[in-house]
ROTOR-870826 format. One line per 8 residues: for each residue x, y, z of N, C-alpha, C. Coordinates in steps of 0.001 Angstrom, whole numbers, plus 500000, padded with zeros to 6 digits. Layout:
// residues N
X,Y,Z,X,Y,Z,X,Y,Z  ...
// end
This chain:
// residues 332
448016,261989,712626,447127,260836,712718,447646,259869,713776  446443,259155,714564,447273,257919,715685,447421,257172,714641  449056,256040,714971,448921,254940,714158,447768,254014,714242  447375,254089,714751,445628,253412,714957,444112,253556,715448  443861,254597,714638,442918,255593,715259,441742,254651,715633  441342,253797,715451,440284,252592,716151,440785,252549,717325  441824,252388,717964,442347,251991,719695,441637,253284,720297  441551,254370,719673,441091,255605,720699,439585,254835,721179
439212,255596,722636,438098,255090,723005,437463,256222,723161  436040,256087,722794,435076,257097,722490,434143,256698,723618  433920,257276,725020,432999,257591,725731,431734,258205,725367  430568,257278,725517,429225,258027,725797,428279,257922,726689  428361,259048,727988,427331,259226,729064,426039,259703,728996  424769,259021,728672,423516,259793,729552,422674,258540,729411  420927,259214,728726,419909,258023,729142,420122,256800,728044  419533,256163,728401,419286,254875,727193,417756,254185,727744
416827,254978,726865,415265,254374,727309,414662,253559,725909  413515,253610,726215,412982,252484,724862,412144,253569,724278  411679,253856,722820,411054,254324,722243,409960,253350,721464  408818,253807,722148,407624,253161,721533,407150,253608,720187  407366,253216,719118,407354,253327,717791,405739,253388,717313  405213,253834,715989,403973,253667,715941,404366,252483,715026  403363,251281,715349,403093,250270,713789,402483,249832,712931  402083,249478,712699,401574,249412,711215,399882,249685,711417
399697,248949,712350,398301,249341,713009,397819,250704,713965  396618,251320,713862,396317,252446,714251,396305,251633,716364  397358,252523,716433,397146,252195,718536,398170,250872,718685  398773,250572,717485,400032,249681,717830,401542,250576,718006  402167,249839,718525,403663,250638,719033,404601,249344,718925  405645,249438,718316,406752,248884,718578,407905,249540,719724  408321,248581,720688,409673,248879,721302,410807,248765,720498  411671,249949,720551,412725,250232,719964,414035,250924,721245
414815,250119,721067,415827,251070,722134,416369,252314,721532  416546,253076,722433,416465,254421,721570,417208,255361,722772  417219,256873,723017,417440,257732,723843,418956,257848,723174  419081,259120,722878,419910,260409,722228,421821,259547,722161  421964,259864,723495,423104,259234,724075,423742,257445,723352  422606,256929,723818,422183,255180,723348,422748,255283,721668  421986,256222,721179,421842,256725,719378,423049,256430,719426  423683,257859,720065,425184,258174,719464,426215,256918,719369
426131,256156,720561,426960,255179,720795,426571,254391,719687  425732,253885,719857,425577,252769,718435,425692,253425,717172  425643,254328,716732,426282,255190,715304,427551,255166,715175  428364,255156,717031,429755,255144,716693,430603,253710,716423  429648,252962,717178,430155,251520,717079,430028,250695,715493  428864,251372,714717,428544,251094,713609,429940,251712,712619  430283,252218,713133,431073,253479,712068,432400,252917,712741  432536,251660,713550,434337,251325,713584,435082,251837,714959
434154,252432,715897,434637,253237,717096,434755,252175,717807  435848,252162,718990,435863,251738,720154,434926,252863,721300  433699,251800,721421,432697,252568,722106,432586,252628,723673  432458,253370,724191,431966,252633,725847,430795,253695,725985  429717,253078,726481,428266,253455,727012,428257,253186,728600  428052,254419,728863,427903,254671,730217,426684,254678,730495  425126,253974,730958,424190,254080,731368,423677,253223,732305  422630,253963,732599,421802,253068,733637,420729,251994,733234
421361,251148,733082,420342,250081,732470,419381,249434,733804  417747,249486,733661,417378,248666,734608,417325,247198,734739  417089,246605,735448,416918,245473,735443,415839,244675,735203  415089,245319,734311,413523,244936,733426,413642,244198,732226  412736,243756,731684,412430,243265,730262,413257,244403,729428  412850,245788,729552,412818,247071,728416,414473,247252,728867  415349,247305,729848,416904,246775,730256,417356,246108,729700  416872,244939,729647,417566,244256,728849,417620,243919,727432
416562,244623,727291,416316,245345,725859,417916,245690,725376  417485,246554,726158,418995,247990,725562,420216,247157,725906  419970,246332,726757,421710,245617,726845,422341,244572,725912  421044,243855,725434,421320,243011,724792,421399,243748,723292  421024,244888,722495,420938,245148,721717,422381,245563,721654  422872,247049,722593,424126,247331,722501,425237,246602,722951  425413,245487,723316,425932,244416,723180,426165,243924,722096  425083,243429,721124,425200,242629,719845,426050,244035,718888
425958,245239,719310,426417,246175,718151,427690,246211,718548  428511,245487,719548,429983,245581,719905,430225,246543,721014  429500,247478,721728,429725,248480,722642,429816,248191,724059  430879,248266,724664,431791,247833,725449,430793,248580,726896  430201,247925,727705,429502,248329,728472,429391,247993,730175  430782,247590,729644,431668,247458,731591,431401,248363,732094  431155,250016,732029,431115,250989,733307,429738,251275,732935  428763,250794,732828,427189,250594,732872,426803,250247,734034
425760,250687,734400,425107,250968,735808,423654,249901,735229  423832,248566,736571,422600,248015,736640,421888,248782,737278  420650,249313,736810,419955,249792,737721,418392,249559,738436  418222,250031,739516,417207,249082,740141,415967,250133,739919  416051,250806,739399,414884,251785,739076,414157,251502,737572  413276,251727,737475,412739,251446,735940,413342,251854,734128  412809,251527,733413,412986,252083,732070,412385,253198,731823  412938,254492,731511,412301,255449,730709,411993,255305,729380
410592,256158,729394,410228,255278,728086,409290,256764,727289  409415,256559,725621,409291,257528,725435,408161,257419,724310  407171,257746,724205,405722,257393,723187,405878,258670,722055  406280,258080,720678,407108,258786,719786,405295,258732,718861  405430,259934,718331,404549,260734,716988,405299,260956,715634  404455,261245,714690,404965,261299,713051,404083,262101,713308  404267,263055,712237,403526,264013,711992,403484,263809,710350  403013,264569,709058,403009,264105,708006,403629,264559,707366
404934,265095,707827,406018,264854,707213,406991,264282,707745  407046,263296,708460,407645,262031,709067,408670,262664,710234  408516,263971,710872,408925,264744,711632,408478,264215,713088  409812,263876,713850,409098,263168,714969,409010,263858,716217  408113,263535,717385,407945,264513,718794,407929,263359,719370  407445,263448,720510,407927,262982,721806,407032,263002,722558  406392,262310,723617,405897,261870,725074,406737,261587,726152  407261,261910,726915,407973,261338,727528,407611,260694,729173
407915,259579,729743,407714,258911,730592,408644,258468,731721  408910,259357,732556,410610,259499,732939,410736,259951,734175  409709,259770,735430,409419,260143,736660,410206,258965,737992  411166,259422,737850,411739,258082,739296,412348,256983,738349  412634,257230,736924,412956,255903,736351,414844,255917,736686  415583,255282,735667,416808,254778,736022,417550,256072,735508  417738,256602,734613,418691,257341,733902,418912,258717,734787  418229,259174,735577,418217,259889,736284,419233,260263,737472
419422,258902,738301,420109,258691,739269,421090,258302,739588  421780,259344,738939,423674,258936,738469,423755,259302,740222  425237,258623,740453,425819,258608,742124,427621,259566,741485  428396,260015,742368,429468,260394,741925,430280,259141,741906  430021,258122,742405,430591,256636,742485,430813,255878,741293  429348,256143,740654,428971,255538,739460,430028,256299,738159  430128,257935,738180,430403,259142,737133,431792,258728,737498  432537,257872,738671,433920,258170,738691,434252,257261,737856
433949,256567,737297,434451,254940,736409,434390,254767,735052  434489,257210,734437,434841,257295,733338,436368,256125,732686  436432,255692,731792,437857,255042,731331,438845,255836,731058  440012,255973,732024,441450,256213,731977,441632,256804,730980  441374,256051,729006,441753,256395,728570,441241,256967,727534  439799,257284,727772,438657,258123,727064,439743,259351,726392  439166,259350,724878,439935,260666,723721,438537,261646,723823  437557,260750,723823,436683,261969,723388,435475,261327,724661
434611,262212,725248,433423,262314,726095,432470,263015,725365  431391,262265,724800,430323,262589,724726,429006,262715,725733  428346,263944,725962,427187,263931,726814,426242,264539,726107  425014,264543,727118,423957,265572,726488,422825,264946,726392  421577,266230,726075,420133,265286,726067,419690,264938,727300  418682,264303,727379,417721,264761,728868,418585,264514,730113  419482,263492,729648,420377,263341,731505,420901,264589,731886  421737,265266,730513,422683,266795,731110,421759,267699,731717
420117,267752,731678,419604,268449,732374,418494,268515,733198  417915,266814,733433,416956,266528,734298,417653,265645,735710  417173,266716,736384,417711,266279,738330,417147,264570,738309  418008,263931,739630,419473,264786,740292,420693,264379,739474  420468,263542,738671,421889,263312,737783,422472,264561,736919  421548,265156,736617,422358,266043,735690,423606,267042,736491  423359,267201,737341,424560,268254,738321,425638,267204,738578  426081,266091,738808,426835,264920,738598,427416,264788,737421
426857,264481,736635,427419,264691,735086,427723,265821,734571  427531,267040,734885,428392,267796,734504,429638,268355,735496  429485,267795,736892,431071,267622,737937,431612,266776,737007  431247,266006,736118,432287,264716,736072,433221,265317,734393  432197,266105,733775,432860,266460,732210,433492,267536,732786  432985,268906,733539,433552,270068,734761,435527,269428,734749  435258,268210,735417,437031,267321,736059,437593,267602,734917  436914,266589,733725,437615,266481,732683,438206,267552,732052
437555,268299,731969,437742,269662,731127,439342,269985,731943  439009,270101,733108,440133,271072,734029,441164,270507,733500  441148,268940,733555,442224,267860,733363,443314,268173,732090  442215,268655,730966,442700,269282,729770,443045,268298,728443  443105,266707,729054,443378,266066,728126,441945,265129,727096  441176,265071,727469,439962,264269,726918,439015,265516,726417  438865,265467,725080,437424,266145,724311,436596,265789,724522  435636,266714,725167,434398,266637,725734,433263,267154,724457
432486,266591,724203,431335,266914,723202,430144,266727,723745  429196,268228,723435,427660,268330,723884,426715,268727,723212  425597,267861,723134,424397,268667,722476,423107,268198,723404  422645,269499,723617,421465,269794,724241,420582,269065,723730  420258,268802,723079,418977,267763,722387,417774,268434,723128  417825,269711,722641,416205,270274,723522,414562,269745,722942  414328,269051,724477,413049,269189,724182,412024,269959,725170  411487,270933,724507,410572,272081,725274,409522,271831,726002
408810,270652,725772,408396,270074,726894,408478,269464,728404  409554,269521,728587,410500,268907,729696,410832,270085,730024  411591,271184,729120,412776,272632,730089,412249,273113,730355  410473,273644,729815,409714,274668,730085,409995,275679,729708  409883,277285,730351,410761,278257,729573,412159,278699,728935  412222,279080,728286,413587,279125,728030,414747,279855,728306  414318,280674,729412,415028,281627,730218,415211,280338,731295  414210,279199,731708,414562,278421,732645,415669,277175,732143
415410,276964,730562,416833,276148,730068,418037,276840,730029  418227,278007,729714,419295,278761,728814,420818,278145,730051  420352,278613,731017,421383,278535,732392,421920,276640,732334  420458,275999,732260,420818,274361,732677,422114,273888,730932  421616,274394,729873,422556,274578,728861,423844,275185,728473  424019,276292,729163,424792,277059,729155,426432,276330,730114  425930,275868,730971,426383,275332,732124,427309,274276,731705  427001,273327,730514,427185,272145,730245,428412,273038,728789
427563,273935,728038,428312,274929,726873,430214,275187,727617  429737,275982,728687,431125,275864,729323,431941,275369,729892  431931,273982,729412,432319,273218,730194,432775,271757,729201  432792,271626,727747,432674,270810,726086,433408,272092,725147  434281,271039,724469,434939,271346,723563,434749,271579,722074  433340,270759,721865,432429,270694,720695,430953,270526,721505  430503,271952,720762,428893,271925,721012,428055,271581,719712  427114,270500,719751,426576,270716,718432,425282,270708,718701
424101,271347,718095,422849,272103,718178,421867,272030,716773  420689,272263,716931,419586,272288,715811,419621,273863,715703  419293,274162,714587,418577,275599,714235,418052,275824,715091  416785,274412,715228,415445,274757,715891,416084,274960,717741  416924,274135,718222,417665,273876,719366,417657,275481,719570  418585,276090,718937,419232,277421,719178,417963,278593,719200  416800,278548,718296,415859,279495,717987,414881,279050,719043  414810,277997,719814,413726,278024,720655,414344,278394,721753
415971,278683,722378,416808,278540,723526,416621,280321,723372  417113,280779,722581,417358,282300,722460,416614,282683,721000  415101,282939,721786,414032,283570,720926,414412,285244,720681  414281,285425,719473,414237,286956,719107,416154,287421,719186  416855,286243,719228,418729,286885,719027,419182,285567,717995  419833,286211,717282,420096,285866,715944,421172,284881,716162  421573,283587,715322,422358,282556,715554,423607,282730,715757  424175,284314,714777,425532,284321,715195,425812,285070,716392
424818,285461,717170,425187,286323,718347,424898,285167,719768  424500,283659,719288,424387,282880,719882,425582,282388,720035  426113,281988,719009,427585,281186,717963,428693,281986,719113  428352,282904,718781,429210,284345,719757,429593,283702,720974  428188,283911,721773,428323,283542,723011,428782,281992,723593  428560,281434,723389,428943,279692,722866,430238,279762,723229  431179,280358,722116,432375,280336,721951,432851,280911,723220  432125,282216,722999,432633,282905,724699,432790,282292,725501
431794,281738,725710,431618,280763,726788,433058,279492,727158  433780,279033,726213,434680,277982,726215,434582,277579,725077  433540,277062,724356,433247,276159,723424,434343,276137,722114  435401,275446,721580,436136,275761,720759,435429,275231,719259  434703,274547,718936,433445,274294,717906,432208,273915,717992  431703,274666,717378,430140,275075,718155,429500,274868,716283  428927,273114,716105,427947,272951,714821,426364,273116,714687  425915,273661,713948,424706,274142,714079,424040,272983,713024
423437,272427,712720,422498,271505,711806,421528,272126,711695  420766,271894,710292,420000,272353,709905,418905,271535,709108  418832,270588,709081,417783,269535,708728,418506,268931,707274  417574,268796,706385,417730,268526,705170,418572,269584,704330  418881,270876,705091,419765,271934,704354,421184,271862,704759  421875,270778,705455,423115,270524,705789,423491,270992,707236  424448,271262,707583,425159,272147,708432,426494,273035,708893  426311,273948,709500,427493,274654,709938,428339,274887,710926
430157,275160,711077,430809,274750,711533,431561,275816,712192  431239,276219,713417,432347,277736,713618,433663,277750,714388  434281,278360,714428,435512,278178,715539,435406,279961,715802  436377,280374,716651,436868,281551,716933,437718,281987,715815  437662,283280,715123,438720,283279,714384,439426,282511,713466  437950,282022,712943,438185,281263,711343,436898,281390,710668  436990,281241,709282,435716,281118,708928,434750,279965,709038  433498,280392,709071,432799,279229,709408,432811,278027,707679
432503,276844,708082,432490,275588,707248,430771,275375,706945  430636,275125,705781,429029,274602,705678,428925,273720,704266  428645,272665,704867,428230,271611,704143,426578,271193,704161  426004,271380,702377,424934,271234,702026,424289,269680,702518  423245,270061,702432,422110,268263,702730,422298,267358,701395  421335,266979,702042,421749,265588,700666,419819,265495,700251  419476,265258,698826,418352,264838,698521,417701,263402,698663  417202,262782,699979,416682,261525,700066,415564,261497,700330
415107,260410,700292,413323,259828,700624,413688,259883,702395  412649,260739,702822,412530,260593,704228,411774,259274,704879  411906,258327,705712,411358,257603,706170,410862,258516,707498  411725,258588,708315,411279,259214,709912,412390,260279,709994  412349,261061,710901,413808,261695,711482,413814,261804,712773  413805,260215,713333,413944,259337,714496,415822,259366,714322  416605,259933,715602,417681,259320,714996,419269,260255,714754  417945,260856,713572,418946,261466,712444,420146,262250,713129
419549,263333,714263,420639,264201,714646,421721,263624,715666  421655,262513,716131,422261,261119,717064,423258,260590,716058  422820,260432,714977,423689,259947,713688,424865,260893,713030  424191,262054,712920,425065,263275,712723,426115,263632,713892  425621,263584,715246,427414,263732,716020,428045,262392,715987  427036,260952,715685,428159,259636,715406,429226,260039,714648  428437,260418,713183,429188,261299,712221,430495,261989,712237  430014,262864,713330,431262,264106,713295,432343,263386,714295
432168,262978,715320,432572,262489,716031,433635,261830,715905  433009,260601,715062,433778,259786,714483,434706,260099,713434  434321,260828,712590,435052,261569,711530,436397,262276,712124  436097,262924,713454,437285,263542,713819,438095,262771,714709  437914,261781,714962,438426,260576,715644,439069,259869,714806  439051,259546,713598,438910,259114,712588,440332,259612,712115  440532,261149,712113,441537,261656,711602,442867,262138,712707  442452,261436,713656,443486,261724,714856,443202,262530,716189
441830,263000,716051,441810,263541,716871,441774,263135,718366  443021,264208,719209,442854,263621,720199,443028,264369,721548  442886,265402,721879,443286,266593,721957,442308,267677,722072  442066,268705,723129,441497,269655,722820,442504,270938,722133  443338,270837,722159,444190,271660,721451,444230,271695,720061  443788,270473,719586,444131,270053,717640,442588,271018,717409  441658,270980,717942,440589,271893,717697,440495,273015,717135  442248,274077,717865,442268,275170,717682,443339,275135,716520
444277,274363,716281,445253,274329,715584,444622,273398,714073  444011,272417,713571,443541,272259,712962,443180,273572,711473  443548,272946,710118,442987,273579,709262,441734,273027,709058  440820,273934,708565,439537,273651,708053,439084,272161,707606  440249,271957,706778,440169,270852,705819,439864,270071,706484  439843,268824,707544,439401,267813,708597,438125,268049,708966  437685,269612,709278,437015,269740,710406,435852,269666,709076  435987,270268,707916,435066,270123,706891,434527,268601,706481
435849,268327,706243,435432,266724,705797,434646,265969,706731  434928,266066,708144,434064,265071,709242,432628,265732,709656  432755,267176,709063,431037,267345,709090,430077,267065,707774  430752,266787,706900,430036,266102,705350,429476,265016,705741  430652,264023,706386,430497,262871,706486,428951,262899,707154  429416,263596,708588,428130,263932,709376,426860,264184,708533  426981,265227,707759,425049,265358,706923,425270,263819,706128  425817,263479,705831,425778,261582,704480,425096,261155,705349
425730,260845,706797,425332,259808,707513,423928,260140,708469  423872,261555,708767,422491,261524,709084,421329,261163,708269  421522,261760,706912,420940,261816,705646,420296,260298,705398  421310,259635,705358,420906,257949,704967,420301,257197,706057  420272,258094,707396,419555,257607,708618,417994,257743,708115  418088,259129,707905,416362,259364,707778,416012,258343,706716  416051,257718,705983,415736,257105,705206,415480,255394,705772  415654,254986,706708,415499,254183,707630,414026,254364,708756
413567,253556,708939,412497,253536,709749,413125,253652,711234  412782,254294,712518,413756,254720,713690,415135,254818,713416  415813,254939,714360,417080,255310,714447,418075,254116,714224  418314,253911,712777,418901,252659,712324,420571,253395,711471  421249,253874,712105,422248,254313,711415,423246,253418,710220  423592,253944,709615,424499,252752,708467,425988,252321,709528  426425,251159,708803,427932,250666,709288,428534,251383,708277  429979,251447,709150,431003,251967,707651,431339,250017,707195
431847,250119,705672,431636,248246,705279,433603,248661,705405  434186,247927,705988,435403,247639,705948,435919,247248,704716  435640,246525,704042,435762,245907,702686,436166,246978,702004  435451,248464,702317,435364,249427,700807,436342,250846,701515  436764,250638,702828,437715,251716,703337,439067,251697,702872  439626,253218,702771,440785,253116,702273,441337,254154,703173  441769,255339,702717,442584,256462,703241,441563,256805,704534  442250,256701,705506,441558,256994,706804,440973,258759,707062
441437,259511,706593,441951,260777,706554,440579,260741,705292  440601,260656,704168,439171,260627,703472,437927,260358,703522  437153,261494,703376,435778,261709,703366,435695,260441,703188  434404,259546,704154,433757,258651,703716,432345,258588,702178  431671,257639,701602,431023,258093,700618,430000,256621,700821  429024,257594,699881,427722,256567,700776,427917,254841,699898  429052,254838,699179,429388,253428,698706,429829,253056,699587  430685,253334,700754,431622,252511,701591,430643,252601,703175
429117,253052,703556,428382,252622,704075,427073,252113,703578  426639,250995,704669,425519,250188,704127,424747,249703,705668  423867,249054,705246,422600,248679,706513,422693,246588,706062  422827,246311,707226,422029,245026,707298,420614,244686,707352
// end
């Protein structure tokens, strides 16, 4: 364990756009800051992380949206890019089972147009790099951001973490994603993925011959989620970990899977992690406990209207190293 596992700093690079919410009225929308990346960071900052958000914020109303919000949540946003290009913006659906899709609005806007200038002003002393989601694979930023996790990796000392956050509207075929994914797979130390992620990427080949390749690929834990049925945890040459869902009232599942790598993330940050090496050396026991945490905390997301993740309450923490429990998180 670090003697102070809060000092580690938890990097998160990609978009941060606004999500137009439906409201209460038929053809009303609420702005909500939102985008995958944005999620994660504020799940981690909620949960006690020393955060840094790497994005391109524009210099609009819907900019300063997102700045002033992740600001008020504590997330340290010195290597943030003002940017002079617009807000991406994303016109969100329910379906009737509170299952959410996507519009997306994202032609010439800001998140796009990472510089290698901008990608060099990762922090010194980043433990863990999180990426992923539409920046890791919509031009021209995405080939930038993955030179910049590419360094890291070589470097050997900072854990790199990725999830594709596929949406099939944007990759088009999936012989035309597999490569833009794959790319980013070899190159992260923790991959984490949907069922649905994996079954729409590699139609007609079965998850563990995916899991397979993953690993092949570099990947030293590769988590699969599975909605309301929990998720699973593989390494090379161990058995896999699977922790069941939890039974809650769904509000949306705006969020939820943004909440779940806060989750894991944090959980393994949490317990020292610092290192791509503790990955491989690690017993089960950690890697189990910080993906529980992960389904609690997605779990109690969905139950929230958008992507409103719980705080951990300081008041009710004890053994750092112990599973968190949904008494010792709560919502303002």
């Amino acid at each position: 364990m670090h003697d102070n596992p809060e000092a580690a700093r938890l990097t998160v690079i990609g978009e941060a756009l606004v999500d137009l919410v439906p409201g209460a009225g038929p053809g009303s929308y609420q702005a909500k800051p939102g985008g995958s990346p944005f999620n994660v960071a504020i799940g981690l900052a909620r949960l006690g992380h020393r955060t840094t958000l790497m994005a391109r914020l524009a210099d609009n109303a819907f900019g300063r949206l997102l700045r002033e919000h992740a600001s008020a949540e504590g997330i340290d946003l010195e290597h943030a890019v003002r940017a002079a290009e617009p807000t991406t913006l994303a016109v969100v659906g329910l379906d009737s089972t509170a299952q959410a899709s996507y519009d997306f609005y994202l032609q010439g806007t800001a998140d796009w147009q990472w510089t290698d200038d901008e990608l060099a002003r990762i922090p010194g002393d980043t433990t863990v790099l999180h990426t992923g989601s539409l920046a890791s694979w919509t031009p021209p930023g995405d080939q930038r951001i993955h030179a910049a996790a590419a360094r890291l990796h070589r470097d050997g000392r900072v854990v790199i973490s990725y999830d594709p956050n596929i949406r099939p509207g944007l990759l088009g075929e999936p012989g035309q994603a597999r490569p833009l994914i794959e790319r980013f797979v070899s190159v992260a130390h923790i991959v984490k993925a949907s069922r649905d992620d994996i079954g729409w990427l590699y139609p007609g080949t079965s998850q563990e011959d995916v899991i397979g390749r993953w690993l092949d690929l570099g990947a030293l834990v590769v988590v699969v989620t599975d909605g309301p049925r929990g998720a699973h945890l593989f390494r090379a040459g161990a058995a896999p970990v699977y922790r069941p869902g939890h039974q809650v009232r769904v509000a949306d599942t705006i969020g939820a899977g943004d909440a779940f790598t806060a989750g894991l993330l944090g959980g393994l940050s949490r317990r020292g992690l610092h290192s791509p090496g503790q990955l491989l050396r690690w017993p089960s026991g950690p890697l189990a406990e910080s993906v529980e945490e992960a389904v609690l905390i997605s779990a109690l997301t969905t139950e929230r209207v958008g992507a409103d993740p719980p705080f951990a309450l300081r008041d009710q923490l004890g053994d750092p190293a112990a599973p968190l429990t949904a008494a010792q998180l709560g919502f303002r």
